[in-house]
C-alpha positions in Angstrom: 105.5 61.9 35.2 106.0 62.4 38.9 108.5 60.5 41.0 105.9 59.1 42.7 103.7 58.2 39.5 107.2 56.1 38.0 107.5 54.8 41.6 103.8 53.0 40.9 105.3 51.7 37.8 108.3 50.3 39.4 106.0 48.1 41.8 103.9 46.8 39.2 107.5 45.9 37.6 109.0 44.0 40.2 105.5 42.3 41.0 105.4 41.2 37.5 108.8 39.5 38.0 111.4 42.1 36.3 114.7 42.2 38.1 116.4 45.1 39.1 118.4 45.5 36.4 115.4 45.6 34.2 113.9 47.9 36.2 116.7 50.4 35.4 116.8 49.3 31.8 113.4 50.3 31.4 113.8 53.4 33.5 116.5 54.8 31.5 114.8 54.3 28.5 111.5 55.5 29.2 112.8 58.7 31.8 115.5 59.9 29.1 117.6 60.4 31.8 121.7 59.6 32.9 122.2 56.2 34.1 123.0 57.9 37.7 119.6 59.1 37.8 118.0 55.6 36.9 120.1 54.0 39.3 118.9 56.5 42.2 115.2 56.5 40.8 115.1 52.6 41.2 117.6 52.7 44.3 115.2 55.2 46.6 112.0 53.6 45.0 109.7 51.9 47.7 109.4 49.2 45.3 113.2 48.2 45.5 113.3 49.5 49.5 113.9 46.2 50.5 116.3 45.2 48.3 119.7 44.6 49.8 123.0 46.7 49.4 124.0 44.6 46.5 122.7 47.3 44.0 125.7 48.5 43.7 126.8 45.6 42.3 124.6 45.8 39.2 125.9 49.1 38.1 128.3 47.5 35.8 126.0 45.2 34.5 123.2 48.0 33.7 125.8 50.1 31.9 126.3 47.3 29.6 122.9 46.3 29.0 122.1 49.7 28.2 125.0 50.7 26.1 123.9 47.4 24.2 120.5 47.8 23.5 121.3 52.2 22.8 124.0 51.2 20.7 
């Protein structure tokens, strides 16, 4: 899958209402790859283009969820 192809799926994410940090939940579970790559597949998206600095702010929060539900 294409970065362009996920980057459709990301938009039909956020219009269905997932959050950010479900966005890179999902990512990193269905892309198999490193939580830095999720973060900068959903980061650069055009789906999330808009979204404000505060990403950063959920990085902490994504590792947790993930290390939960991989764990």
């Amino acid at each position: 899958m294409t970065e362009r192809d996920w980057d459709h799926v990301l938009a039909q994410l956020r219009t269905d209402g997932f959050s950010p940090i479900e966005a890179i939940k999902i990512t990193r579970i269905v892309r198999q790859v490193s939580l830095a790559a999720t973060k900068r597949i959903v980061h650069e998206s055009s789906a999330w283009a808009d979204a404000p600095d505060s990403f950063d702010d959920l990085h902490d929060v994504a590792v947790a969820i993930v290390d939960e539900r991989s764990g």
